[in-house]
C-alpha positions as CSV (number, residue, x, y, z in Angstrom):
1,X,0.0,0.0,0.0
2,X,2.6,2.2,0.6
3,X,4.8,1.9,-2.0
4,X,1.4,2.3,-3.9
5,X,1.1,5.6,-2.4
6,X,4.3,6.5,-3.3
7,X,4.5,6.0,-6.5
8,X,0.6,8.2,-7.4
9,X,2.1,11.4,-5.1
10,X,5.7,11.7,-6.4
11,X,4.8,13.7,-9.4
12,X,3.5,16.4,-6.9
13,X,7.6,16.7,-6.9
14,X,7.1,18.8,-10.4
15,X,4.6,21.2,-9.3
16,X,4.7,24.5,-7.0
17,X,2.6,22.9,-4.2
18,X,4.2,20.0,-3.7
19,X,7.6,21.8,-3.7
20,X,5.9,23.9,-1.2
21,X,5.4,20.8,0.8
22,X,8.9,20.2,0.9
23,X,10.0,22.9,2.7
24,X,8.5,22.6,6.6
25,X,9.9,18.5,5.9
26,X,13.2,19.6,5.4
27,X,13.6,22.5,8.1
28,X,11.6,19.9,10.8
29,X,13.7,17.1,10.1
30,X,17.3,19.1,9.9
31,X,15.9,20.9,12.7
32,X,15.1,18.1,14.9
33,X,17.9,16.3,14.6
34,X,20.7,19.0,15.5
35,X,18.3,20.0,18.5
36,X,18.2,16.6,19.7
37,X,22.2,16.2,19.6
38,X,22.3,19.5,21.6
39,X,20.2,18.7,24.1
40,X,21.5,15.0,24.9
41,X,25.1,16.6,25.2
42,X,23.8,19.2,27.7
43,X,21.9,16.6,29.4
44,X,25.4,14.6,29.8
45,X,26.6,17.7,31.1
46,X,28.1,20.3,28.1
47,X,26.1,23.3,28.2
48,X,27.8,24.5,24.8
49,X,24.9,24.3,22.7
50,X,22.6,25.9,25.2
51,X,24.8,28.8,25.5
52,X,25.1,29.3,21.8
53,X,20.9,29.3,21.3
54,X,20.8,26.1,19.8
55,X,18.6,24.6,22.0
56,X,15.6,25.6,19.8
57,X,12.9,24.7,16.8
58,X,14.4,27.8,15.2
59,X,15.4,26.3,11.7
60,X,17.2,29.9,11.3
61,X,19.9,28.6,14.0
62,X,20.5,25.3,12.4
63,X,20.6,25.5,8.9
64,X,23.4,25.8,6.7
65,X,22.8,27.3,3.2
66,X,24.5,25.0,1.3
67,X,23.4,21.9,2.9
68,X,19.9,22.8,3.1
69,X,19.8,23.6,-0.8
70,X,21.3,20.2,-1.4
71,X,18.9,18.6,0.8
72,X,15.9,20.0,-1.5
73,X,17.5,19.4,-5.3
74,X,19.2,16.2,-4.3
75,X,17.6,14.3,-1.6
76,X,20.5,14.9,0.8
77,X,22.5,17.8,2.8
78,X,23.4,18.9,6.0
79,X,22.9,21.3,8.6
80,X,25.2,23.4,11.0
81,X,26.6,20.8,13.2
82,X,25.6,21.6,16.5
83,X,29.4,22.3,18.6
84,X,30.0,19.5,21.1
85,X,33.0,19.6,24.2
86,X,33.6,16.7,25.1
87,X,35.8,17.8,27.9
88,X,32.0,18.3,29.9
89,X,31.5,14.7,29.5
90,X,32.3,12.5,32.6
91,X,32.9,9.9,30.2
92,X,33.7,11.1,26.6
93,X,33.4,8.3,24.4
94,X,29.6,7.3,26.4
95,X,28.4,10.8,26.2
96,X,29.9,11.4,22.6
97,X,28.0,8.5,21.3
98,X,24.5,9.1,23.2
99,X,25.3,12.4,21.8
100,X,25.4,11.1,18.4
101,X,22.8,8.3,18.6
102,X,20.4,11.2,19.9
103,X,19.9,13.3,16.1
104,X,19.2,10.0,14.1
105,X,16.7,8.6,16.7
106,X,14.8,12.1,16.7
107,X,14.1,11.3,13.0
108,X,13.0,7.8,13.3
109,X,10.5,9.0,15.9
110,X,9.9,11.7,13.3
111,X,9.2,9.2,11.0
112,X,6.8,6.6,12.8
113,X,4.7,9.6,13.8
114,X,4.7,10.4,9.9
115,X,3.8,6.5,9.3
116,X,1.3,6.3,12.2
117,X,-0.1,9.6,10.9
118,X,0.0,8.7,7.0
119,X,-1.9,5.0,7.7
120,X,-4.3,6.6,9.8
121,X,-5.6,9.1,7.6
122,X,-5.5,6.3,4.6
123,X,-7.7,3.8,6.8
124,X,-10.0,7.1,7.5
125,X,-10.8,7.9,3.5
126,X,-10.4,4.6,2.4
127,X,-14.6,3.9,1.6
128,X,-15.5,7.5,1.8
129,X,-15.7,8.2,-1.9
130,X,-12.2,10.2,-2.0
131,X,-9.6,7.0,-1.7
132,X,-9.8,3.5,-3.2
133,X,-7.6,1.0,-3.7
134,X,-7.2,-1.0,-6.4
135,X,-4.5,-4.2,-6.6
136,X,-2.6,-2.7,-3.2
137,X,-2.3,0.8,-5.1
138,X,-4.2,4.3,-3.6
139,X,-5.8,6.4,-5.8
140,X,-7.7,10.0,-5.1
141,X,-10.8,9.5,-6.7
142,X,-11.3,12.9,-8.1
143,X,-8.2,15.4,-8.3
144,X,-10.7,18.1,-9.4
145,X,-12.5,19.1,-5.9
146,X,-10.9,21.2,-3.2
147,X,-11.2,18.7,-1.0
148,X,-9.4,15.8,-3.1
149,X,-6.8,17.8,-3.5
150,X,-6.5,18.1,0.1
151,X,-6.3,14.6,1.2
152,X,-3.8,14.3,-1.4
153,X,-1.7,16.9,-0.7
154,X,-2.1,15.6,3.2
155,X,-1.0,12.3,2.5
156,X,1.9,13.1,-0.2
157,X,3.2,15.6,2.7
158,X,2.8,13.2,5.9
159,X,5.1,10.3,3.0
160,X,7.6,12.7,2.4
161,X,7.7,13.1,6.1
162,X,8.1,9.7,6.6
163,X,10.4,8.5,3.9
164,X,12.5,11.8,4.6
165,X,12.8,11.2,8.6
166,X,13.2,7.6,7.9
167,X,16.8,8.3,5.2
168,X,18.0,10.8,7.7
169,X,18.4,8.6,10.3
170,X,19.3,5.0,8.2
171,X,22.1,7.7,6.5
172,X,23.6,8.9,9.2
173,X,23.7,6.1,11.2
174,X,26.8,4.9,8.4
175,X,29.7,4.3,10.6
176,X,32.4,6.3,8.8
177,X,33.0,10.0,9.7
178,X,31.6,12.5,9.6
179,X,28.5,10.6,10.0
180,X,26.7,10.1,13.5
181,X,27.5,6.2,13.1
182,X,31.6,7.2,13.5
183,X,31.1,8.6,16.8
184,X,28.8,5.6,18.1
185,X,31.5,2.9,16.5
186,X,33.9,5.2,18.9
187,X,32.9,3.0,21.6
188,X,34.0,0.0,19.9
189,X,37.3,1.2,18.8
190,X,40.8,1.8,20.1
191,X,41.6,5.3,20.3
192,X,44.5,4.7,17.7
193,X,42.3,2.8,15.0
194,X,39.3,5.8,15.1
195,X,41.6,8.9,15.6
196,X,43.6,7.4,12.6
197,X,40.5,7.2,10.9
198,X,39.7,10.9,11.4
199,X,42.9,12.5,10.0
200,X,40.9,11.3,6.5
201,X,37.7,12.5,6.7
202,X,37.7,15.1,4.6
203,X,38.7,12.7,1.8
204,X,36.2,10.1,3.2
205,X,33.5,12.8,3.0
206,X,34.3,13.5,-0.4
207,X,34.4,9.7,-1.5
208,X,31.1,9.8,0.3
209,X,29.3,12.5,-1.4
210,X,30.4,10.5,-5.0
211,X,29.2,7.4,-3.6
212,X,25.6,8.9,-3.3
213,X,25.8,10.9,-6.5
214,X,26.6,7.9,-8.3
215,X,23.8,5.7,-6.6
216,X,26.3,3.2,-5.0
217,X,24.6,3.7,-1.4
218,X,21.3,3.5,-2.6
219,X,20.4,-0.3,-2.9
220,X,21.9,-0.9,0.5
221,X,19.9,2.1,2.4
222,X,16.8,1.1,0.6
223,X,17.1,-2.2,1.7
224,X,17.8,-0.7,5.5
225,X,14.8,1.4,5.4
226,X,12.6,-1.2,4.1
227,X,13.7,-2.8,7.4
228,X,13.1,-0.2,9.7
229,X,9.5,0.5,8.1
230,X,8.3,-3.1,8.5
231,X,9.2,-2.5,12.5
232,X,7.0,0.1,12.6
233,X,4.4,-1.2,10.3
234,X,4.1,-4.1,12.8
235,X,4.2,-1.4,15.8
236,X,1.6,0.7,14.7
237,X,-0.6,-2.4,13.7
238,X,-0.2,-3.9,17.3
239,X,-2.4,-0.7,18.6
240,X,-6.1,-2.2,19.6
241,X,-7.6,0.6,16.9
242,X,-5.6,-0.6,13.6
């Protein structure tokens, strides 16, 4: 059903309001995730990113220009990493890593609110007259009235949200700096092997950012994210009301 979904409401992606759509997904999403980072390292003890403002839903103190404009032609970018001092940290590599861990979780919550949200308003027009479904595929049943284009509108913005929140968090979760998943694999790793590693990520993230142009990334996240959405498919149909 969802990839049924999918498929009807991505040629919203060539017109204004579905570009429209786009924009309070990306800001949310970048936004969430560097506030979550900031306030998981304050609440291990650095105070550095509550000093600096960046403790807030303000997209304005997050975003970074370039980053956001790749994020809405190409599917991915980057915000202003939010700073971290580790020296606060009672114990560096724990806190580094919880600190970490903290902006890709905010987006899979993100993202099962989007799925929880998206399923629920698909199991509350399916029968109405406005959704059907034919062979596992949705369909809006008439584009034409203010209120079709509505629900559809509704439900291509609540799957962006979703499959937006959902990449975030699968992609930054790589283990190779200067992805989130580095700092986590910190744990693991002599301070020799990972600090060895980090004198090459600047090369790393530009072998990175050819690796995703080129596509190379994309069979293996897909097949991540399919994953993680069957979790919270069965989650969401454990509730007593789906």
């Amino acid at each position: 059903m969802l990839n049924g979904i999918m498929s009807n409401l991505m040629g919203l992606f060539t017109d204004i309001p579905g570009l429209l759509l786009r924009v309070p997904v990306v800001l949310l999403a970048l936004t969430c995730h560097e506030v979550a980072h900031g306030w998981v390292a304050y609440k291990c003890g650095d105070p550095t990113a509550k000093s600096l403002g960046r403790l807030t839903l303000n997209p304005l103190k997050h975003l970074d220009p370039i980053g956001t404009i790749c994020m809405f032609l190409f599917g991915f970018g980057w915000a202003k990493p939010v700073p971290i001092n580790t020296r606060y940290f009672n114990k560096p590599k724990q806190g580094m890593a919880l600190t970490a861990l903290a902006g890709p979780a905010a987006n899979v919550l993100l993202s099962f609110l989007g799925l929880f949200l998206l399923e629920t308003l698909q199991r509350i027009f399916l029968g109405t007259g406005l959704l059907a479904e034919y062979g596992g595929t949705l369909y809006v049943m008439s584009e034409s009235s203010f209120v079709a284009n509505m629900v559809n509108y509704s439900l291509y913005f609540l799957n962006l949200f979703f499959q937006l929140n959902i990449y975030l968090a699968v992609f930054n979760m790589i283990p190779i700096p200067p992805l989130d998943g580095s700092r986590v694999l910190n744990i693991f790793l002599p301070d020799r092997i990972y600090f060895g590693m980090m004198r090459y990520e600047q090369y790393i993230q530009i072998i990175l950012m050819i690796a995703l142009w080129s596509g190379i990334l994309t069979t293996p996240l897909m097949w991540v994210m399919d994953k993680v959405t069957g979790a919270m498919i069965f989650l969401i149909e454990l509730l007593p009301f789906f």
